[in-house]
C-alpha positions in Angstrom: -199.0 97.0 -9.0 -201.5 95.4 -7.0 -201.5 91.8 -8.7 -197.3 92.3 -7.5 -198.6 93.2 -4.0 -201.1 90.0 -3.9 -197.7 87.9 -4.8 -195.6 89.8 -2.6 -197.8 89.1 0.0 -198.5 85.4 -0.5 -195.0 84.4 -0.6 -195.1 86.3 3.0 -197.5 84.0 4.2 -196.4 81.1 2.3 -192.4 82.0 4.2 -194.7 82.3 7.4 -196.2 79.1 7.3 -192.7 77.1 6.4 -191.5 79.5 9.5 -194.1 78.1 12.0 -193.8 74.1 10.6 -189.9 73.9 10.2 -188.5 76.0 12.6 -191.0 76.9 15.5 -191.9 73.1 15.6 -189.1 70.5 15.2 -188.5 67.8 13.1 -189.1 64.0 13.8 -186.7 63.0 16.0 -185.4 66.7 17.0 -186.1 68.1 20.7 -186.2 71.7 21.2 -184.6 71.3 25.0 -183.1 68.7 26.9 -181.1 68.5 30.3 -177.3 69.1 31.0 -177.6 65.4 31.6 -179.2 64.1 28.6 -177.0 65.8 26.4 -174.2 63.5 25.3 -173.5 64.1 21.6 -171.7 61.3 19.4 -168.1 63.2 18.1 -167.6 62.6 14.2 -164.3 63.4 15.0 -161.8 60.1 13.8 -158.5 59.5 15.4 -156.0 56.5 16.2 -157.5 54.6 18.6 -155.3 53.0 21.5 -157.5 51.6 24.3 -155.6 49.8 27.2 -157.4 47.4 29.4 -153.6 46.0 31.5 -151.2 48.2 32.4 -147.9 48.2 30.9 -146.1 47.7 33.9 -147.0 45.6 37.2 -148.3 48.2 39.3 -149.5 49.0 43.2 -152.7 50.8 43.6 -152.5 53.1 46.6 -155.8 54.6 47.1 -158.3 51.7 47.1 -161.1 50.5 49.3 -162.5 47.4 50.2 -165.3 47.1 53.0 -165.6 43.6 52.7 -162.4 41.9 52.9 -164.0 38.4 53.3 -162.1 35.3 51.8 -164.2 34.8 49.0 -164.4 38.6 48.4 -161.0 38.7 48.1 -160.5 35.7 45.9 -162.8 37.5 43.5 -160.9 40.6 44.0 -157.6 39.7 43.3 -158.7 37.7 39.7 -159.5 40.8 38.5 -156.4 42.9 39.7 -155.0 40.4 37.6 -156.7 41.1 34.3 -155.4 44.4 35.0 -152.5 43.8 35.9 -152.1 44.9 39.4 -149.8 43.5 41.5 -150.7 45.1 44.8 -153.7 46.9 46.5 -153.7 49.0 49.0 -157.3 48.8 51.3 -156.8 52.0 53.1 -160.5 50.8 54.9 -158.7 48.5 57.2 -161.3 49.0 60.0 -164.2 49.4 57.5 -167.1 50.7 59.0 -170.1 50.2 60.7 -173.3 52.0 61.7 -172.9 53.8 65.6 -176.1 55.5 67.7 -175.6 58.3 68.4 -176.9 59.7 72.2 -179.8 61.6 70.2 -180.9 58.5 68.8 -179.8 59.5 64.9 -177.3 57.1 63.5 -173.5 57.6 61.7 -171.0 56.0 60.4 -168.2 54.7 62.5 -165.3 52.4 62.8 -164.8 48.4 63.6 -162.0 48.1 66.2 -158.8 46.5 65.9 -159.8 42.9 65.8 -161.2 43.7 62.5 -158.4 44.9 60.8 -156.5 41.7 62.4 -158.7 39.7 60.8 -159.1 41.4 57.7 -155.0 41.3 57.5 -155.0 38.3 58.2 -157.8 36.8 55.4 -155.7 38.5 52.5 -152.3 36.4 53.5 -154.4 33.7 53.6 -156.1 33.6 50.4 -154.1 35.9 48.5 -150.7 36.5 49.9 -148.6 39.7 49.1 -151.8 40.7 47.0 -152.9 42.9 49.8 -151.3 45.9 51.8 -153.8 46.9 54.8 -154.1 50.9 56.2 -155.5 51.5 59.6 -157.7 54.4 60.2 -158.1 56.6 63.6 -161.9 56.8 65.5 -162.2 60.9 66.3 -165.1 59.6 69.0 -164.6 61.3 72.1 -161.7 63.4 71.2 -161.3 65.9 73.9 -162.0 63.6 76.6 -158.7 63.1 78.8 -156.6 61.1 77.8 -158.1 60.3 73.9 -154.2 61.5 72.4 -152.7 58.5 74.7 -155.5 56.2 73.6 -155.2 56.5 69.5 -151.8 56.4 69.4 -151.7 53.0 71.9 -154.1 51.6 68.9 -152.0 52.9 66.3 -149.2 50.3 67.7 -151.8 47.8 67.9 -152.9 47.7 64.3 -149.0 48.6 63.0 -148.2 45.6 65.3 -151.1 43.3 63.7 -150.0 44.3 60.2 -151.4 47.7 59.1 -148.5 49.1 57.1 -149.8 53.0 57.0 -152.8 54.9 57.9 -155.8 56.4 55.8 -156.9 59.6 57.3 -160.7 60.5 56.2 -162.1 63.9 54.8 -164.4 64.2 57.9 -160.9 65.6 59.6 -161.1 69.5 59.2 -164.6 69.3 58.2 -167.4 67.6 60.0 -165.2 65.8 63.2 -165.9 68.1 66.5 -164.6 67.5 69.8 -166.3 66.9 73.4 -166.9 70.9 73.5 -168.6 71.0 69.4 -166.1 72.5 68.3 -165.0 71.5 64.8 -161.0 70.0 64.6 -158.6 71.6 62.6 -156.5 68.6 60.5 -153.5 70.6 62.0 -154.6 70.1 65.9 -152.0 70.0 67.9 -153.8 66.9 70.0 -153.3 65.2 66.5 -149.5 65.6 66.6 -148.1 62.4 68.5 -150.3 60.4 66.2 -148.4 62.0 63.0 -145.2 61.7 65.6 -145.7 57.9 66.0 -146.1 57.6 62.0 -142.6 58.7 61.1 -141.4 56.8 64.1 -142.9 53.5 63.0 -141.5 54.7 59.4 -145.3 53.8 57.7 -146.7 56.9 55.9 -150.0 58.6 56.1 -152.1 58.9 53.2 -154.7 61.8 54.0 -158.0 63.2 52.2 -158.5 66.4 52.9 -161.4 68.7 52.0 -163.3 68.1 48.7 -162.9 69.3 45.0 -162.6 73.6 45.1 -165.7 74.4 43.3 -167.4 73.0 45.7 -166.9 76.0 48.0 -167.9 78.5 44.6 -171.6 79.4 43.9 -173.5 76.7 42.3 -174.1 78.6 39.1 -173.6 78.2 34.8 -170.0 78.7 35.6 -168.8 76.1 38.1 -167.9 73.0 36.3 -168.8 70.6 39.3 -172.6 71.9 38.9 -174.2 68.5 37.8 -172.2 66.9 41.1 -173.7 69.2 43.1 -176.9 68.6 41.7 -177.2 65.0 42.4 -175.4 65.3 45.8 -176.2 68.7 47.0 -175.0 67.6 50.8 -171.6 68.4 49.3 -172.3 71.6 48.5 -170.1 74.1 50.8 -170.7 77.3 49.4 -170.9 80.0 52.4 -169.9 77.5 54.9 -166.6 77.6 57.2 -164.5 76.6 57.1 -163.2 77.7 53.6 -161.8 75.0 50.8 -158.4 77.1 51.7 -158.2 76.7 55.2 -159.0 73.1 55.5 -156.0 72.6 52.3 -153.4 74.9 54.6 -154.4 73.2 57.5 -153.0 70.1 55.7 -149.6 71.4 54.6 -149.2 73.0 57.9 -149.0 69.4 59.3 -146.5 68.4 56.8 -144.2 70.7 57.3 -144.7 70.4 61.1 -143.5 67.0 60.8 -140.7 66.6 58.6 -140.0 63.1 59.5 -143.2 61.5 58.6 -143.8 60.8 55.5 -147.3 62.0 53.8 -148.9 61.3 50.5 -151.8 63.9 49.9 -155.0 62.3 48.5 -156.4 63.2 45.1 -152.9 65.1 44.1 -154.1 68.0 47.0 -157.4 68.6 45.1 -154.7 70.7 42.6 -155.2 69.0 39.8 -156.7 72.0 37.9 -153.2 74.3 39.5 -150.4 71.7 39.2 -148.1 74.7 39.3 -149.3 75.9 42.7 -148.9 71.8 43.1 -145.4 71.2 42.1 -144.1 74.4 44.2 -145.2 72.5 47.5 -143.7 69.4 46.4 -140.9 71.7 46.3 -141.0 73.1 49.5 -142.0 70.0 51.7 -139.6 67.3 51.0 -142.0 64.4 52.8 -145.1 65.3 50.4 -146.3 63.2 48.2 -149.6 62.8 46.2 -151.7 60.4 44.2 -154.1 60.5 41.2 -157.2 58.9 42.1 -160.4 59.7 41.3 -158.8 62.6 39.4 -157.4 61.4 35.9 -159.8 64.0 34.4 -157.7 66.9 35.5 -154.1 65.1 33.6 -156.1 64.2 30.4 -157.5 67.8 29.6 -154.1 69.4 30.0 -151.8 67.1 28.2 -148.7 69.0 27.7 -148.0 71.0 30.5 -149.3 67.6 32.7 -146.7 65.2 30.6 -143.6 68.2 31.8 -145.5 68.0 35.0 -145.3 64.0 35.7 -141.7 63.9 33.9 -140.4 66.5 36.4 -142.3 65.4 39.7 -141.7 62.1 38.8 -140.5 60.5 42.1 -143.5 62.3 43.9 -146.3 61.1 42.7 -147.5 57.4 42.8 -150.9 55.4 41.1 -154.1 55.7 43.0 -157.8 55.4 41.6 -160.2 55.2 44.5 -163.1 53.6 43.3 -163.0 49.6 42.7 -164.7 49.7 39.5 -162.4 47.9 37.4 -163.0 49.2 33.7 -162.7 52.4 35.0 -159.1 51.6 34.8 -159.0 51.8 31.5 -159.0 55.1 31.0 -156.5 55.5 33.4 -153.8 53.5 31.8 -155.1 54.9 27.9 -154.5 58.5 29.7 -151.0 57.6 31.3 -149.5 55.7 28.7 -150.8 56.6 24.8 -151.3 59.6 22.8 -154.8 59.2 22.1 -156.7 62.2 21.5 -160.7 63.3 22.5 -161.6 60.0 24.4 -164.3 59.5 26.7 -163.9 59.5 30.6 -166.3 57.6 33.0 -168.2 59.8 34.6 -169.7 62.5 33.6 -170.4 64.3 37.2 -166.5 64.7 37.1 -165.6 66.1 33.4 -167.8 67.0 30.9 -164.4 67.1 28.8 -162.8 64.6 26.7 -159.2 63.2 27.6 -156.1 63.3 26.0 -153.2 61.1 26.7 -149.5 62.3 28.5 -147.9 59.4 26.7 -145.6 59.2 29.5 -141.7 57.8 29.1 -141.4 54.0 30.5 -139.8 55.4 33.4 -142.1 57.5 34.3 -144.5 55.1 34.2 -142.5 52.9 36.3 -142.2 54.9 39.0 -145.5 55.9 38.7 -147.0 52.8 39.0 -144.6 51.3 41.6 -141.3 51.8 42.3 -142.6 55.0 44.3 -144.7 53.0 46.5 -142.2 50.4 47.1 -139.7 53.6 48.8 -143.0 54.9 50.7 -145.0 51.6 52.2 -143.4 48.6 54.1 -144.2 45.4 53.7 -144.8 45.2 49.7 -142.9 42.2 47.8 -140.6 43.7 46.5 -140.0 40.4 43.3 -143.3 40.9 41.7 -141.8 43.8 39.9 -139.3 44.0 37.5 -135.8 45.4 38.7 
């Protein structure tokens, strides 16, 4: 009994020794912890393949932004909407921006004035004519002051008159633009209302940002899936802070359905990318709504199905936006619109930690998607470098 009690308890210590080298201390090449952000595991998972670098259709990109709409800039710019096959661009930067003082000596950013969207309108029919569509945007300084209403609409007429064909109306509105009193303004104030009047007059639409993705406003904890954003840009964190990611949305839709007669196309599909049922029933109730899918092709491509019923049934309501001018990004924009690719990659990781699926959308879906929408909503596009 006690030679089997001298064996019994070497193989203990023998098991406690493999414990301590193979489990408590990793193998070559294994780490025991590692960031969210160095975690990117290689799938074994193998599936047709489909990747698109052109679009299947010519098509007009609606939310795009280009500072520096130079001639030689825009030579280089339109050689790779090419490759891509895009047709049209629409710079909704047309005053670009530029660094103002402000009276406590800190610095922001603010707008160029008109002659710099004149010029800028008038660089792209130079060197690239019909390539380019041009946006105007409105300078908030000094709302408040007498007057200011009068004033932004008089420059409205200006730039429609030098060749802006719609305006771009910034996030800042509803969340960081105050008045001459401090006070923060609403994107439904009713100061705003002759410049949304003098839209649908002029029959060019607004294309407006509002507020920022929802979970900005949630605690920055394990369960909200923007956490790694928030990480590396925590000045976008809004958590506790008015006012709330609901108001500032409402705020919107109250001014489209305030005027009916001006047409709107909500930025970023209305941040509803993740609710497109809550989406589709205001499409439904505001006739002159509209949205776009930039910089939010992750929310689509984890929700194939119901998205694919989604795009089919909205179809003349939604139009071809990506933001960002970082051409391969495309990419996976056209592999998600237009394949049935499974578990692919997107771009950036701050956005999904998800793979993407494809809607494999019907031709004329697609079409409209990509440009037969725009063509009804902006004025001024040529109308012969699309097919009929």
């Amino acid at each position: 009994m006690l030679y089997a009690a001298k064996r019994r308890l070497v193989a203990s210590a023998l098991f406690f020794s493999w414990y301590l080298i193979f489990v408590t201390h990793p193998a070559q090449g294994q780490s025991e912890t590692m960031s969210f952000e160095e975690y990117a595991p290689r799938a074994t998972l193998v599936v047709p393949e489909h990747p698109v670098t052109r679009a299947r259709f010519p098509f007009i990109d609606v939310h795009n932004h280009q500072s520096n709409m130079s001639p030689q800039n825009l030579k280089e710019v339109a050689a790779e909407m090419d490759k891509l096959n895009m047709a049209v661009m629409v710079n909704l930067s047309g005053r670009g921006f530029r660094r103002v003082q402000n009276p406590d000596g800190t610095t922001a950013s603010g707008l160029h004035d008109s002659n710099y969207l004149k010029q800028a309108v008038k660089n792209a029919n130079e060197v690239a004519p019909g390539r380019f569509i041009v946006f105007t945007n409105i300078d908030f300084t000094g709302i408040g002051e007498a007057g200011w209403t009068q004033k932004a609409v008089k420059e409205l007429e200006l730039d429609h008159k030098n060749g802006a064909r719609g305006l771009k109306i910034y996030k800042s509105l509803g969340l960081d633009v105050k008045d001459t009193a401090g006070k923060r303004v609403a994107v439904d104030d009713p100061r705003l209302d002759p410049i949304w009047a003098k839209c649908g007059e002029l029959k060019i639409p607004v294309l407006i940002h509002s507020g920022d993705p929802a979970p900005f406003w949630l605690p920055q904890d394990r369960f909200n899936e923007r956490w790694l954003e928030l990480k590396q840009f925590p000045e976008r964190y809004r958590y506790g802070k008015e006012p709330s990611w609901e108001q500032v949305m409402n705020e919107q839709f109250n001014v489209f359905r305030k005027h009916p007669k001006t047409k709107f196309i909500s930025a970023h599909m209305a941040w509803l990318g993740h609710d497109l049922a809550r989406l589709g029933k205001l499409l439904d109730e505001i006739p002159n709504m509209y949205t776009e899918i930039g910089a939010i092709i992750y929310e689509p491509g984890r929700q194939p199905r119901f998205a694919r019923e989604w795009f089919i049934t909205y179809q003349d309501r939604v139009l071809f936006g990506k933001d960002i001018w970082a051409p391969a990004e495309y990419h996976v924009y056209f592999r998600v619109l237009e394949t049935a690719d499974e578990y692919f990659d997107y771009y950036r990781k701050r956005h999904a930690f998800w793979k993407m699926y494809g809607l494999d959308l019907p031709d004329e879906v697609l079409q409209k998607l990509y440009y037969k929408n725009a063509l009804q909503l902006i004025p001024g596009i040529d109308k012969s470098r699309f097919p009929q």
